[in-house]
C-alpha positions, 0 to 999 in steps of 0.5 A, spaced: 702 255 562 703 248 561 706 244 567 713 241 566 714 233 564 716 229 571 724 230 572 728 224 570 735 227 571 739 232 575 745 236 573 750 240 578 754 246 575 761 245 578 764 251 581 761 254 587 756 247 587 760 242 588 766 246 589 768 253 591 773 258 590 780 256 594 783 263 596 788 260 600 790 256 593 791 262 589 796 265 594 799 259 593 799 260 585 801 267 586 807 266 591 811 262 586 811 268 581 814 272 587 807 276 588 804 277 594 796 275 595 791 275 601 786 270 602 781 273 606 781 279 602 780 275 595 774 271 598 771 278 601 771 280 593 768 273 591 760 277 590 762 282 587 767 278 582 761 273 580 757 280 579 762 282 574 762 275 571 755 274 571 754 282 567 761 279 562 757 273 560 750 277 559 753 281 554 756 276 550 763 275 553 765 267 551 767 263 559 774 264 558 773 272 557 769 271 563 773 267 568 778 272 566 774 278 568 772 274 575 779 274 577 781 281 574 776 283 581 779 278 586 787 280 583 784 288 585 781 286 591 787 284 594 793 288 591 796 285 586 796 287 579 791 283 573 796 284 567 794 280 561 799 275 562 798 273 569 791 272 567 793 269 561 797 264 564 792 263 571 787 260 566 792 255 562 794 252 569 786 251 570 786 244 565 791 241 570 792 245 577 783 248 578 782 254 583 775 251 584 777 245 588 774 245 595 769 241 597 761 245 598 758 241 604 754 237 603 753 237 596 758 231 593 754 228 599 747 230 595 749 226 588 752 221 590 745 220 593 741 221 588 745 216 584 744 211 589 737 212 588 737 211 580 737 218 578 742 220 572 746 226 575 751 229 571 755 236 570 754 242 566 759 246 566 763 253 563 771 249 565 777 249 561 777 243 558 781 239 565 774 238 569 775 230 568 782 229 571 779 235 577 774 230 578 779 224 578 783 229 583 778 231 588 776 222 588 769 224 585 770 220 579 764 215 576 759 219 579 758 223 573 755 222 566 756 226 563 761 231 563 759 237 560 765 241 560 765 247 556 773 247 555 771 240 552 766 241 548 766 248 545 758 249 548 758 254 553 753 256 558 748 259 557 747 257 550 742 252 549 747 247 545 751 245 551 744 244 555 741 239 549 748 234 548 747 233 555 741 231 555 742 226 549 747 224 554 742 223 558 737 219 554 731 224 556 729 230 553 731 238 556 724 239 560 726 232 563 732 236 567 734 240 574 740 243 573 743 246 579 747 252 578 749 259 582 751 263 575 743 267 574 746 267 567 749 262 565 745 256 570 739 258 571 737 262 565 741 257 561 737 252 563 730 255 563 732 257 556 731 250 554 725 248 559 728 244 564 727 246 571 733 250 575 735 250 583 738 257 584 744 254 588 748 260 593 752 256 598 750 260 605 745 265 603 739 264 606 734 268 602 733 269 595 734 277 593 728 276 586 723 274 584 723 266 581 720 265 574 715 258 574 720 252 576 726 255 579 727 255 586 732 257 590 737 254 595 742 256 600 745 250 603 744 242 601 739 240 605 735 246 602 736 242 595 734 236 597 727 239 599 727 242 593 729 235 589 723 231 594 718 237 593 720 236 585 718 228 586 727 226 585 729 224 591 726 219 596 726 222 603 732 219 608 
């Protein structure tokens, strides 16, 4: 096999990369609808709910139909009833009122550092067209370029057009990106499919659970992500 060409520039997935699932939000959202919701059990769902969407998008499902079979898991766990019109109208508020908005430790921390060192970071992500104004929200704005936003776009993850028009973005080729992600399909998958190198990002898992293919590793916090930049020759030592 032929070695990758040096990376030149690294691109972060959003949700449960820089930002997590606010279970306690949700709740929120639900009770203004007169229903009831428990945090904790909607967060113990979220390794079975990520399971399904990974399995919804390889077999073909577009992101929204995966997001929406994502929260149909998280809804169940916690006793509340998924009907059509509820995830329907949960999906609309994700343009301007995101479920994914708290922070991952460390990993803002991360980008912002390899932008201080000269490193194109971007983001590529299956979103609802609102990611931009998110990013505003959470003070994060100028960190990114660019925004690969699905929603946006209509690429999506794992396909390979959204992965190349961010790599044009970014003036170098697909095979010259590290892209984080935590979806196997839609992150890792995606981005191996067009050549550039991924990070397997499971935020608090210690250890990886398969086989990697040639230029994937695996990551469970930040630090680990910064070893696997360094080792990768990205990002200078601190």
């Amino acid at each position: 096999m032929n070695p990758s060409p040096a990376a030149r520039a690294v691109t972060f997935d959003f949700g449960h990369v820089l930002a997590s699932f606010d279970a306690a939000y949700l709740v929120e959202k639900l009770a203004r609808r007169g229903l009831p919701g428990k945090a904790p059990k909607f967060e113990a769902a979220l390794p079975q709910a990520w399971h399904e969407y990974g399995r919804s998008l390889q077999g073909g499902a577009t992101a929204e139909v995966a997001w929406k079979t994502l929260l149909r898991v998280i809804l169940q766990a916690g006793d509340v009833e998924p009907r059509p019109s509820l995830l329907d109208d949960l999906f609309r508020e994700q343009t301007h009122d995101n479920l994914w908005r708290n922070p991952v430790a460390g990993m803002i921390e991360l980008a912002r550092e390899l932008r201080g060192q000269g490193v194109p970071v971007g983001i590529i992500s299956n979103s609802e067209g609102g990611l931009l104004a998110l990013l505003h929200t959470l003070g994060w704005n100028g960190i990114f370029s660019p925004i690969a936003d699905s929603g946006v776009l209509g690429m999506e993850k794992p396909h390979a057009p959204i992965f190349r028009w961010a790599a044009e973005q970014l003036h170098v080729a697909p095979e010259e990106i590290i892209h984080i992600g935590d979806s196997w399909v839609a992150d890792i998958e995606g981005a191996r499919g067009v050549g550039a190198r991924a990070i397997w990002f499971l935020a608090g898992i210690s250890q990886c659970d398969r086989d990697l293919p040639d230029h994937v590793r695996f990551a469970g916090d930040a630090e680990g992500v910064r070893a696997i930049l360094q080792t990768w020759e990205m990002l200078g030592k601190k």
